[in-house]
N, C-alpha and C positions, 0 to 999 in steps of 0.2 A: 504493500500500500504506500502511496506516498504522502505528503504531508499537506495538498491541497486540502486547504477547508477546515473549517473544524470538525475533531472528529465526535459522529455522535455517544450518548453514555452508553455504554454496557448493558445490557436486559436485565442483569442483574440491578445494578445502579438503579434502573428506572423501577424496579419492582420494590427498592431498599424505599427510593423517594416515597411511592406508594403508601407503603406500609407506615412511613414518617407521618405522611399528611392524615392518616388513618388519625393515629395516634393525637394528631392535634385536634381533632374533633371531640373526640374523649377527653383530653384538657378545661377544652371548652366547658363542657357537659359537667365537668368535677368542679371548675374555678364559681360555674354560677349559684349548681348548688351549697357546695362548701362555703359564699360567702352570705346566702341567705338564711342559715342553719346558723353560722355563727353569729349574726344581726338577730333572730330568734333566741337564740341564746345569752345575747350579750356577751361572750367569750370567744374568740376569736379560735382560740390556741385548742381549747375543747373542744370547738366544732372539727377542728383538726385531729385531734384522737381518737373521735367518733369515727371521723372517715376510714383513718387508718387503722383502725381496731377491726373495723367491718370488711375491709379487704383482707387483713391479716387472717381472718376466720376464714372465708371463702378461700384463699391463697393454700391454706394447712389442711382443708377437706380437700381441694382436686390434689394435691401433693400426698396427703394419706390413702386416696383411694386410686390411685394411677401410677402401675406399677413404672412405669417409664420417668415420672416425678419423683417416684423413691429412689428409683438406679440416680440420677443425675442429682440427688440429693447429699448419698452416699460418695460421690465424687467428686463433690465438695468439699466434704471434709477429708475426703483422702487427698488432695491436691493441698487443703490447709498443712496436715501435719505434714507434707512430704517439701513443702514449703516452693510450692510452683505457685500456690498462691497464698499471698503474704495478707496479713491481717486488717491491713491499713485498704487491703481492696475488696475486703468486705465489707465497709462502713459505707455506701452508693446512698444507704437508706438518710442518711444525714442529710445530705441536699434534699432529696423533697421532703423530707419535715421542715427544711427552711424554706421550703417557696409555698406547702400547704398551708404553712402559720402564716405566710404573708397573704394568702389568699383571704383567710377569717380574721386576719389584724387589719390589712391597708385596702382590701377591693374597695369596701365597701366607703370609706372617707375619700380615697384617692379617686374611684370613681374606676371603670371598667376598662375607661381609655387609656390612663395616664400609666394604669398600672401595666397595662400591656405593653405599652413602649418600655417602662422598666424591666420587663422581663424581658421582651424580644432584645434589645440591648446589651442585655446581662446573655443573655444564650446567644447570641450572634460572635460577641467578642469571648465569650467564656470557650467558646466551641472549637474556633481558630487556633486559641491558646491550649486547649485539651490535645489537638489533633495535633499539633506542631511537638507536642510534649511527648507527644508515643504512647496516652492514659487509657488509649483503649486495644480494644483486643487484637487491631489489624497493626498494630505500632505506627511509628513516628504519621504525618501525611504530612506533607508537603503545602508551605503559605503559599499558593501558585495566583497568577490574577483574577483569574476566574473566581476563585473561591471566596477573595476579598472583597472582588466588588458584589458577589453573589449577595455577601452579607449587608454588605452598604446597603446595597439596594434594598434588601430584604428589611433594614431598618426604618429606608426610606417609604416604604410601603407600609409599613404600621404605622407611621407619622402621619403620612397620606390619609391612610382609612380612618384613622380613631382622632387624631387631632383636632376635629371639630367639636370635640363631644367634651372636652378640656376645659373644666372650668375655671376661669380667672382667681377663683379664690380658694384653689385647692394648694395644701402643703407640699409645695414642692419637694422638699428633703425628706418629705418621708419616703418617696419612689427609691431611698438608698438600700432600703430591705428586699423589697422586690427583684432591683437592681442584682443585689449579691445574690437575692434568690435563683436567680436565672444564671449567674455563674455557676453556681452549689448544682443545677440541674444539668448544666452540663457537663462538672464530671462525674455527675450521679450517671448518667446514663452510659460511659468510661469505662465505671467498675462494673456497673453493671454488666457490661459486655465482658466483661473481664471473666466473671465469675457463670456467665452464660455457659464463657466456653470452656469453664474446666471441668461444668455440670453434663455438656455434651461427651465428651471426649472422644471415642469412635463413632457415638451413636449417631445416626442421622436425624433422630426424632427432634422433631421441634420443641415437642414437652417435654424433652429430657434436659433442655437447655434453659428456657425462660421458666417456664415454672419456679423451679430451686434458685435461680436469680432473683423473681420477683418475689420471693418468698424471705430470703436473705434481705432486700429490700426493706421490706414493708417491718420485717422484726428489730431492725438496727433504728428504723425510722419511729416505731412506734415506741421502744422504749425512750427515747429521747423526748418524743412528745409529749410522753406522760408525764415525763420530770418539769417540759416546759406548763404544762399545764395544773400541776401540783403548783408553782409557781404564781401561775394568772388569776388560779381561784385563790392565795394568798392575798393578792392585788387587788383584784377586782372585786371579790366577794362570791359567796355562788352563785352559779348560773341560774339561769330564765327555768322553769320547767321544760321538757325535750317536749318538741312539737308534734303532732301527729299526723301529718303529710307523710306518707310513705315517701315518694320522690326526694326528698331533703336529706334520704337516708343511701342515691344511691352513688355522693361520690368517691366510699371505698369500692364496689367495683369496675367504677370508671378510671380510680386509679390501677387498680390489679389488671386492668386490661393494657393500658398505656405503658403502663413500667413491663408488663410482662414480652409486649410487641417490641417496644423498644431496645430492650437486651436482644431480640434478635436483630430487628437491621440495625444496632448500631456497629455489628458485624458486617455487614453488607457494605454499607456506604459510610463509614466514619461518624465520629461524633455531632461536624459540623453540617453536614448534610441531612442529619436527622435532624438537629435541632430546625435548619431552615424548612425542611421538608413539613416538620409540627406547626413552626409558626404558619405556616403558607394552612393548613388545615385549622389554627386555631380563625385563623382571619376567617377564612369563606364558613368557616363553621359556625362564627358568631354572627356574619352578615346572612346568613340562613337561617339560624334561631332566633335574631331580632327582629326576620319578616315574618316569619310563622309565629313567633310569639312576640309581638312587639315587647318594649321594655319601658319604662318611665322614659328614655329619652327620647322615643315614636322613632319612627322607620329614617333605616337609612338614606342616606342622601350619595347624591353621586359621586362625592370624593371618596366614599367608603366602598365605594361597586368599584372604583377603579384602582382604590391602593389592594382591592383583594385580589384583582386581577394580576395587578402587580407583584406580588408575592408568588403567585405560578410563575412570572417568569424569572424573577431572583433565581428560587428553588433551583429554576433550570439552567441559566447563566453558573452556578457553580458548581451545578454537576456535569461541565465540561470538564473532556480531560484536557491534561495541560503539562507536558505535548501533546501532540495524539501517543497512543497507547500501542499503537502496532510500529516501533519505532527500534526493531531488534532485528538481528541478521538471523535469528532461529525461529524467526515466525515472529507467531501474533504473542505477548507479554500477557500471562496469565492472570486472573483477577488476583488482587487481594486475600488471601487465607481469612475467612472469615472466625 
């Protein structure tokens, strides 16, 4: 092949994209309920251990009843003691306990816009920074142009869609949680992949690898929450009575889907690619639940149909490769080991 053109991504790449933009929808679905659960509550940080208490359960029943969930469970912890995987790359669950407590602490003050640009921010540059560092399962990836501007762009598209909805008299400095939240998410989804792949090992199966990832997850995340939220009810005093809206109850397993998808293509396409790949799905995800279900701030407007349009082609602007990829005298240069 020669080097005319750019060359287009990998089947694989575009199925990894996929699966990202999946995953942003389920964000979507988790940030809205988790931040009206916590406003029902008045606790922000409990509405967060509620979530993750309820995915933790559902997570440790398909894991106890799936024998392919207990083999990749078990090879977890033989990769721990044999020390392929180190300790420090089991703790993924840490970042989203810091972007789920930001979801029930700042959505709901900071407003649904501002706080998105703080996380897409935080996961745009966290992402580049993860991938450049070698923190996830495919090792190092390369700062290439494509992938930078992907990100610009991808930032510039949240600005785009949500910046009208920004109100003049919102705390700016508090978006710094959010902020690091979305860095914490993306090397949470790093080890994630880390731990996917020591849970796979020969096996092919898909549930032998996310499962016992999202399971590790959610228990590193949840005892952490619980300390934070032993903490809030300190502060705060106790909570609201629990609401009786089934729906308010379902973003633990909108997280257990999201984290459990994501440990697999963060194998696929890198860290930064899934993260763009989520935002590009959190955007059309939310400009699709605010026309079906309008919200207090009534239907979008045109800046918001076009920055989500824009985020489909960020996503795809950095999943060019860069050079082309068939650039070897033994052929065509084989994916990534996922």
């Amino acid at each position: 092949m020669t080097g005319r053109g750019p060359a287009a991504p990998a089947p694989r790449t575009v199925l990894g994209l996929l699966g990202a933009f999946v995953t942003g929808t389920f964000v979507v679905g988790q940030a809205r309920v988790n931040a009206e659960l916590g406003a029902r509550l008045g606790n922000g940080v409990l509405a967060a251990v509620i979530s993750f208490g309820l995915g933790l359960v559902l997570l440790g029943v398909l894991v106890a009843v799936l024998p392919a969930g207990r083999r990749g469970l078990r090879r977890v912890g033989t990769a721990r003691r044999r020390g392929s995987l180190r300790t420090w790359q089991l703790l993924g669950g840490l970042g989203g306990a810091l972007l789920i407590a930001g979801q029930g602490l700042t959505a709901h003050v900071l407003g649904t816009a501002l706080f998105t640009i703080a996380v897409v921010a935080g996961q745009s540059s966290g992402g580049l920074a993860v991938d450049r560092a070698g923190l996830g399962p495919s090792g190092p990836q390369p700062t290439t142009p494509p992938r930078v501007a992907g990100a610009v762009l991808m930032l510039g598209a949240v600005v785009l869609s949500v910046a009208p909805s920004v109100g003049s008299d919102v705390p700016v400095a508090l978006a710094l949680l959010p902020l690091a939240g979305g860095v914490a998410a993306a090397t949470q989804q790093a080890l994630n992949g880390r731990v996917a792949a020591a849970a796979r090992g020969d096996e092919r199966s898909v549930v032998a690898s996310v499962l016992p990832a999202a399971l590790t997850n959610f228990v590193v995340g949840f005892v952490a929450l619980v300390l934070a939220g032993i903490v809030a009810v300190l502060l705060l005093g106790p909570p609201g009575a629990l609401p009786g809206d089934w729906y308010l109850y379902l973003g633990g397993p909108f997280g257990a889907i999201f984290i459990g998808l994501g440990a697999w293509v963060v194998g696929q396409v890198g860290v930064l690619l899934l993260a763009l790949g989520a935002v590009a799905g959190q955007v059309v995800g939310a400009l699709v639940l605010d026309l079906v279900l309008p919200s207090a701030a009534g239907t979008p407007g045109l800046a918001t149909v076009l920055g989500a349009l824009l985020t489909l082609v960020a996503a795809g602007i950095a999943a060019a490769p860069w050079p082309p990829r068939a650039r070897t005298t033994e052929g065509t240069r084989p994916d990534l080991p996922s």
